[in-house]
N, C-alpha and C positions, 0 to 999 in steps of 0.2 A: 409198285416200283416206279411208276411213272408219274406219280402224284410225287413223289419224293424228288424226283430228277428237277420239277416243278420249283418246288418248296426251293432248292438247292439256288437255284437258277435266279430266283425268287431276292433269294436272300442278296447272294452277291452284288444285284443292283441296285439291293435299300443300300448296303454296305457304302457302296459307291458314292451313292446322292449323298448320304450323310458327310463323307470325306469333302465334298464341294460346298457343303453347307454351313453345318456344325462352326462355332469358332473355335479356332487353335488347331484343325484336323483341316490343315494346309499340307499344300502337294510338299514335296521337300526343294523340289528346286522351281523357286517362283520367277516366271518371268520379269523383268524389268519393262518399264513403262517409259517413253522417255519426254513424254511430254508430263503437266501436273505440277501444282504448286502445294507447299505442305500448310497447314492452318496450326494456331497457338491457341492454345487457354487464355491468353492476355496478349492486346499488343505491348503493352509496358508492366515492366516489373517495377515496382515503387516500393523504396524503402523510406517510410515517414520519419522524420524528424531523428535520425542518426545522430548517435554521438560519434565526434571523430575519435583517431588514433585506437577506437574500439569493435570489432570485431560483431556484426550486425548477428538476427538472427536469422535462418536462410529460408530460400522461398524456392516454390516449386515454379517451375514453368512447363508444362506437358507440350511436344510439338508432334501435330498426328499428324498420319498419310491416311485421309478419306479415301482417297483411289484404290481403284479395284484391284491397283498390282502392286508391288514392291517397286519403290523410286528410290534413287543412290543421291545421298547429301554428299556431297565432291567436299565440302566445307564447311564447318562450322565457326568461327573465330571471333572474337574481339575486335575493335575499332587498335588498340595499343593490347597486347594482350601482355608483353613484359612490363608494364609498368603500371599496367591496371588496379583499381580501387577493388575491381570484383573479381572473384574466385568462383568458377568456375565445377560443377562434379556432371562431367557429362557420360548418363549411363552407367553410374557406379563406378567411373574412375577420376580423379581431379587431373582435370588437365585445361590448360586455354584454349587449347584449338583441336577440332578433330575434324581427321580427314576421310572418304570413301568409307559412307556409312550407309549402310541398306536398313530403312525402315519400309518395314512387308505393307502390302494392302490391306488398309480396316486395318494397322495395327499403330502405335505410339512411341516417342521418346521419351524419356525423364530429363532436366537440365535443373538441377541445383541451382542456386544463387546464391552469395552471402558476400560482402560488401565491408572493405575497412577505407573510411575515407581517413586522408590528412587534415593536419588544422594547416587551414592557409593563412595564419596568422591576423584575421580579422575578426572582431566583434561584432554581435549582432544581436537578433532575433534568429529564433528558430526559425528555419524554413528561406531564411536571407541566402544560405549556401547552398547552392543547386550543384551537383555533380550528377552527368548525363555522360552515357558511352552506349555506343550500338553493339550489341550481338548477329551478328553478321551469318546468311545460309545462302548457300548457293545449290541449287536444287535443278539439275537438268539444264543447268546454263541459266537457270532465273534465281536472279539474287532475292532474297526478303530478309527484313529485317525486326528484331523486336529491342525496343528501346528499354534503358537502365536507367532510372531513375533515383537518384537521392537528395535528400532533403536534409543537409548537415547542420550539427549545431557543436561550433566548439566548444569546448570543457575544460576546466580545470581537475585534472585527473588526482585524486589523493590515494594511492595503492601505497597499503600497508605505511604508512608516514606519521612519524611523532613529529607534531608541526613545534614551529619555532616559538618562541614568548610573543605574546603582543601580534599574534597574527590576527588578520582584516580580510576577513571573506566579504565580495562584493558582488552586485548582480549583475556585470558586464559579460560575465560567461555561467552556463550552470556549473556545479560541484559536485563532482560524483566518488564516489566512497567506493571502493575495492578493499578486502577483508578490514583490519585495524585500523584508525585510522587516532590517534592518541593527541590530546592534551595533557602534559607533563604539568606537575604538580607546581603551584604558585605562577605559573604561565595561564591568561586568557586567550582567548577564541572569542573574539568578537562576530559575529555575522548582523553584516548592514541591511537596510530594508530592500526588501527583492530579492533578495538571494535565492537561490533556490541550488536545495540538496539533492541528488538522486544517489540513491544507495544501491549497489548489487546485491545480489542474491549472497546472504549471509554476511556481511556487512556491519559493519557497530562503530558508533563513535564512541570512543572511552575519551573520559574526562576526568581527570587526577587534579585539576585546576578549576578553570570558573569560564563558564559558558555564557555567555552575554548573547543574546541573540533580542533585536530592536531594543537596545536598550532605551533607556528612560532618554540618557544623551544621545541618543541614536537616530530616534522618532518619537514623533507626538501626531497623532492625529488629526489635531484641529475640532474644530464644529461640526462638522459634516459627514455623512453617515459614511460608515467602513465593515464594508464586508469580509469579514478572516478568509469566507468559506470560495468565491465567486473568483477567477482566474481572474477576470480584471483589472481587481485589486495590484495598483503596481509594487505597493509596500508591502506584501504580508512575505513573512519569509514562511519559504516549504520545504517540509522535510517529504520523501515518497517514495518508495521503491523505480528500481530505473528503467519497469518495463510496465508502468502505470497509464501512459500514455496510448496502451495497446486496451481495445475496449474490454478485453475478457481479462485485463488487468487491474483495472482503475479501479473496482471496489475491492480487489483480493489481498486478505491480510497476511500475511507470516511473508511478506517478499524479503525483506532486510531484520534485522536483531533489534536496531532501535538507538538510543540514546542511554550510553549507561555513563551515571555520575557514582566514584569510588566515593570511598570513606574520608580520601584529603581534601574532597572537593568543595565549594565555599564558595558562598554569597551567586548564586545562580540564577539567571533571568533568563525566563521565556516570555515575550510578549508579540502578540499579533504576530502567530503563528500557526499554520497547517501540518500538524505531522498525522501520517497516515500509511498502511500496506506495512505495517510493522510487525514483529514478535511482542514487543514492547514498546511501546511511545516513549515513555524517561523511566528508566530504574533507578534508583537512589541503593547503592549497596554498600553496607556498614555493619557485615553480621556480627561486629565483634565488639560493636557499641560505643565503638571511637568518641570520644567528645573533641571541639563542639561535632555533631552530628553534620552529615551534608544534607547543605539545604537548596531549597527553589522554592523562586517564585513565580508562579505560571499566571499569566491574565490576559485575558481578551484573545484566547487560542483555542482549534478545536485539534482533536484528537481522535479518529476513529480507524474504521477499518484495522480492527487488531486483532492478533491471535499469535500464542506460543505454541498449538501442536503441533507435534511434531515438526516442530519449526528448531534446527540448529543456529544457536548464538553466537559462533563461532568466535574466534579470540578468547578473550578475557571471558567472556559469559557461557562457555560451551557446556562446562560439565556444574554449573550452578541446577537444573534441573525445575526450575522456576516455568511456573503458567506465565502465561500473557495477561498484558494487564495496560490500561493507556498507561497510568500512572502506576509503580510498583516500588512501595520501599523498604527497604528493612534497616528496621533502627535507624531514622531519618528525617527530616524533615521539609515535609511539603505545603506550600499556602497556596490556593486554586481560589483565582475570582474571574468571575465573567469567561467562565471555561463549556464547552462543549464536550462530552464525551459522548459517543455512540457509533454503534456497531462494534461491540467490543464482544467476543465470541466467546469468551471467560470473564474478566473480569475489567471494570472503570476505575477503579482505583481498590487496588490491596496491598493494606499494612502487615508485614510479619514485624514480631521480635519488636515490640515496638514501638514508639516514636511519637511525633506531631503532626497530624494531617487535620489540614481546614478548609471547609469546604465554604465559600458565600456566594451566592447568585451565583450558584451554577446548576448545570441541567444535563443529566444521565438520562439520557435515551437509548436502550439496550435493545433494538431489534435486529441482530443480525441474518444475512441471509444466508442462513447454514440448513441442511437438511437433516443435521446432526441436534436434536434439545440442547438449550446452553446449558447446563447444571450449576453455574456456580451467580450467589448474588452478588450484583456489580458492585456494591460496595462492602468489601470485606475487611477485617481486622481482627489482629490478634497479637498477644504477650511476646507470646513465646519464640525462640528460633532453637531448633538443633544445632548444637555444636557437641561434635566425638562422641556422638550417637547418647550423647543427655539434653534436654529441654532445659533451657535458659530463659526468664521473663526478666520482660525487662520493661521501666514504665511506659504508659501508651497516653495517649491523649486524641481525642476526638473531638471536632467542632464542627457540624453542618448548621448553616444558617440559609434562609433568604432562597432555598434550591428544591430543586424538583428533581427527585430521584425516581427514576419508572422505568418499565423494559415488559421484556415478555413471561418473569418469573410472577408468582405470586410475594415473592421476598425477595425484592434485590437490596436487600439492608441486613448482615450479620456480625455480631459481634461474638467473637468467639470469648469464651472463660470472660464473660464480660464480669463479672463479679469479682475479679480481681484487680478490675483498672477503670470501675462504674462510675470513681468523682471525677474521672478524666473525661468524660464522655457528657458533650452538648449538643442535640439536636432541635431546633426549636424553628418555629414559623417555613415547614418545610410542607411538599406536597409531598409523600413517601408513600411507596407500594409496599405494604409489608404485614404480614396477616401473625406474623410469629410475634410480633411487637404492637399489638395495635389496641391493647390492655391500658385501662387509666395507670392502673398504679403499677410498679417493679412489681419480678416476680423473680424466683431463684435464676439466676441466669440469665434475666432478660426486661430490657429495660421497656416502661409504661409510657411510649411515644405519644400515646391514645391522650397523655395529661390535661388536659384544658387549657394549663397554665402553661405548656409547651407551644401552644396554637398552631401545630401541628393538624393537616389535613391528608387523612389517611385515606388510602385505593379506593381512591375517587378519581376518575381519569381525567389529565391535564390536557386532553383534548388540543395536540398538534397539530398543528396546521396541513402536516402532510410529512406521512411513512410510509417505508414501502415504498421508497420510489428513488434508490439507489442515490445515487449520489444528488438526485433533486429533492429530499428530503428536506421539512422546512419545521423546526422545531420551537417555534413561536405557540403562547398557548390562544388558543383561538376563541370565538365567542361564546359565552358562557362558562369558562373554566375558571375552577373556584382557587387557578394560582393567577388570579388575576384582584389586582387592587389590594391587598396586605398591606400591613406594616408592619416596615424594616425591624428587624430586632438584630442588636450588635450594628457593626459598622453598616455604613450607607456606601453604593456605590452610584454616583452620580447618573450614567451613560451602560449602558449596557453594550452585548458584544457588538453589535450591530452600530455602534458610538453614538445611540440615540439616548435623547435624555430620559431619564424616570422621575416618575410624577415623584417629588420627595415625602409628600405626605399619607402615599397608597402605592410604592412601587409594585409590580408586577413580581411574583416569585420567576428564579431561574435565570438563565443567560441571558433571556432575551427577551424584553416588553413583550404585551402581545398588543397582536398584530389589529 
């Protein structure tokens, strides 16, 4: 009995200590402390490179009480808080200012941030518009304070708008895409050099008319070397998702739907262009075989960071049901020189229902960084398109020249029912990974790329300069690779993407001389 009385006695003061110790098994009515200042997570909260009149995304700011007791915030407030850029969630409620606030000892606050600046009616450079306000504490009679931070850039806002005829996008502000954003039919959309696109999350340019972007009248190069891919570049126009600039953004694809060109759409130029963080790079969509067919002309542009899963197209393209693809057409027509594709998570260019696609000194580089196997080969074609639940074929035509097709498959080259569209179909003086086709002579289904008289060099590695390294990626073929020194078959292109000349009697296979 007295061992027990022990035990008893025993307990009640482990009980105790743990109440003093333990965290969260605080007394219920905690003294107040009245001296003590409270510490931040950050003295500045920084929102990078903002677009105005648009609504940031928000940031945490944690404010602790290291002190061993519970101290009273008299005050929480803004510098202006009615008229403030920033919105405020303090604790799980929005509000600008809070008053007689007890944060316990060893214990924390939460304070939200998220941020809409104004256009103050100037141009610029990113990063030229600073907007700064204090969040203001008063803690036991000691003020402290943590600084707001933004970094604006204003915009030319396009939400949901069928733009006017003969409109002129220029690089004096960016251009940002909210859902639809239409070119009406026999009306152009010119975009000047520099421009630069950023697109929200589901996002699409529909084009019923004729997309000019650096036209031929627009820009010329010159002599001297132009990087598509390298920010510096002040002419290249960029298409990109609008939260790219964030680092766990800049290579992620399905941000935006992409570029779709309908069925009325005519005479279309891409040149010395970045589009990227898309569903889709350009669709050409014509399922019902419109003549003349819509067409482009893509040159001296890269294309990457793509993927359709489960990526919604919204607008016009929502319920089309279409993979990702840089380039995708159906019943259409596309002409690619001195193009880049890579990092395409499905597919670099796929024909349905089909059409005219030509490929010359270009270069498919397909190693995306997905944890997911890509399944499908980047360069895909076929006849056929469903329409009312019947299979329609329609003629196809093929021409790769002068390019180097390679990725992580062992076939990133198919041709589906190719036996029913096989004299459309030229592939000649190319570096090609492809194990399914690498046969001298046709066979049911499948064509003999292996030919001699193709001079075609089969999965032999075109030895890149450098994969694998996100967006430093250098796809140059490097020393010893046997897409190095050929001769041109079909057209010659003088300058590769890089605007460097080629030896005209041994140019280099693919986008880009090597290095």
């Amino acid at each position: 009995m007295l061992k027990l009385r022990y035990i008893s006695l025993l307990l009640v003061c482990l009980s105790a200590l743990l109440s003093l110790t333990l965290p969260g098994c605080k007394l219920r009515e905690e003294r107040l402390q009245t001296t003590g200042a409270l510490e931040f997570s950050v003295d500045t909260v920084k929102f990078d490179t903002v677009f105005t009149t648009l609504r940031t995304v928000t940031k945490r700011l944690w404010v602790y009480n290291r002190n061993p007791r519970a101290v009273s915030v008299s005050l929480i407030n803004l510098d202006n808080p009615a008229t403030s850029p920033y919105t405020l969630i303090i604790n799980g409620d929005l509000k600008q200012t809070a008053a007689d606030l007890t944060i316990r000892g060893q214990d924390s606050l939460l304070i939200l941030v998220r941020a809409k600046l104004p256009d103050n009616q100037q141009n610029g450079p990113a990063k030229a518009y600073v907007l700064e306000e204090k969040l203001n504490f008063l803690t036991n009679g000691q003020p402290q304070r943590v600084l707001l931070r933004s970094f604006g850039q204003n915009i030319y806002l396009h939400d949901g708008e069928t733009l006017r005829c003969g409109t002129v996008w220029r690089n004096d502000r960016p251009h940002v895409l909210y859902n639809t954003v239409s070119v009406p039919a026999t009306c152009t959309l010119r975009l000047l050099p520099g421009t630069r696109v950023f697109a929200h999350a589901g996002a699409v340019l529909v084009v019923d008319g004729t997309l000019l972007v650096n036209a031929p009248a627009d820009y010329q190069p010159g002599a001297g070397p132009t990087d598509t891919v390298k920010a510096s570049n002040p002419s290249i126009v960029r298409f990109a998702g609008d939260r790219s600039g964030e680092a766990q953004y800049a290579t992620a694809p399905g941000q935006w739907a992409g570029i779709v060109l309908r069925a009325s759409s005519r005479s279309n130029v891409i040149r010395y262009a970045l589009i990227q963080n898309a569903a889709v790079g350009v669709l050409l969509y014509n399922p019902l075989n419109q003549q003349p067919r819509p067409d482009l002309l893509l040159q001296n542009s890269v294309i990457r960071y793509i993927s359709g899963s489960s990526v919604s197209f919204a607008g016009v393209a929502s319920s089309l049901g279409l993979p990702g693809a840089a380039v995708l057409g159906v019943a259409s027509r596309a002409s690619l020189e001195n193009v880049l594709l890579s990092d395409c998570y499905e597919y670099a260019v796929l024909g349905i229902g089909g059409g005219d696609y030509a490929l010359n000194f270009c270069t498919v580089a397909n190693f995306p960084a997905s944890t997911t196997p890509r399944a499908s080969a980047s360069l895909t074609f076929n006849n056929t398109i469903t329409l009312n639940g019947q299979a329609v074929a329609y003629p196809l035509k093929v021409d790769v020249r002068n390019s180097i097709v390679w990725g992580s498959l062992a076939d990133e080259l198919s041709f589906e029912k190719y036996d029913q569209y096989k004299n459309g179909v030229t592939v000649e003086n190319s570096l090609l990974r492809t194990a399914l086709y690498a046969a001298a002579t046709d066979a049911p289904g499948k064509p003999g790329l292996g030919n001699q008289t193709l001079f075609n060099v089969l999965n032999v590695d075109p030895k890149f300069t450098r994969t694998n390294s996100g967006n430093r990626d250098d796809y140059r073929p490097g020393t010893g690779s046997l897409a190095l020194g050929r001769q041109a078959r079909g057209s010659f292109l003088p300058r590769d993407l890089l605007n460097l000349p080629r030896n005209p009697g041994a140019p280099d296979l693919g986008a880009y001389k090597g290095k």
